[in-house]
Each structure stands twice: as C-alpha cells, then as structure tokens.
Steps between C-alpha positions, in 0.01 A plus 500: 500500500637530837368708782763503711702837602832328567733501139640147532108414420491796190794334337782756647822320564566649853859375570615571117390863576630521841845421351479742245415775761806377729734546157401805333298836599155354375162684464241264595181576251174312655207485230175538799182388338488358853682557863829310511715373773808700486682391794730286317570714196527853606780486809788508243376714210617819466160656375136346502255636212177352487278451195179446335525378193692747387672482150857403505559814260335727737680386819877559360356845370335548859865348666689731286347854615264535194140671588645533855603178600346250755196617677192360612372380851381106590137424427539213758640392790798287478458229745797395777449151503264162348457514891386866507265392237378195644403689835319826295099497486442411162216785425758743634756666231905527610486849513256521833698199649766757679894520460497126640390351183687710264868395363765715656831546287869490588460877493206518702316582249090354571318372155153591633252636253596851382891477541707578194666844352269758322701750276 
C-alpha cells in the first residue's frame, strides 16, 4: 500500500484524466481517505467533490439535489506540493502550517482544513 499523496503513485491515470477534462465538462470526484495532490487534476475540471468513502449510490443521490445536495467542510488540509510536504514539521498537522502549505485552486479557492459548503 502506497503512502504517497501524488495519484500517479495511487493508480490514477493523470494524463487519461486530464484529456477527458480538456474534452468534456467533467466533475472530478476524489475518494480522501488521505490528502491528495491535486495540482494536476483539478485545473481543468469543471467541479471538484471530495469524498470519504462514500457509497456510489449515495453520491449521485447527493449530486442530484436529494437530502440537499453537496455539503460538508474538509477534515484536512490539502497539501500544495510533495515539496510543501517535504519542508512541514512532521508532528505538526496541515491545518496550522498557514495558507503556504495548503493547495490553492484555479478559482482561488484554499483546501485548508474546514473549507467546503454547509447547507
């Protein structure tokens, strides 16, 4: 079992899904039993949801409006770079490591611990 945040190491085939997101309006779904490195996946989807181990059932029920739709808020911080990990104290979670450490989105959106949509 790998340890590594980056997707090419989890088995995600990064160019095959940045040419689907160049193509056709995609939702990018991330499963986050861990912190990923989004830099190469998120820049062309349209949407980003993020998971945790969530039933397939329940996320097109969620994605289609049902109880409310999408909410919830990260329990993690989202780390920028291997680098950005690499140069964090290990005793020190992501979420006290500042904006720095934190991936920024095309949007400007920051995944630090907390962000997300509540209903």
């Amino acid at each position: 079992m790998s340890l590594s945040l980056d997707p090419r190491d989890n088995g995600v085939d990064v160019d095959r899904v940045q040419v689907i997101e160049k193509t056709v309006p995609t939702l990018l779904v991330v499963n986050a039993t861990n912190p990923w490195l989004l830099a190469e996946l998120e820049p062309e989807a349209q949407a980003v949801a993020i998971t945790f181990e969530i039933k397939p059932e329940h996320l097109l029920r969620s994605l289609s409006g049902e109880d409310g739709g999408p909410a919830g808020r990260l329990p993690m911080t989202l780390p920028v770079s291997a680098q950005a990990i690499a140069d964090s104290p290990r005793d020190v979670p992501g979420k006290f490591l500042g904006d720095e450490y934190a991936y920024r989105d095309r949007d400007g959106n920051l995944y630090s611990y907390g962000f997300g949509r509540s209903l």
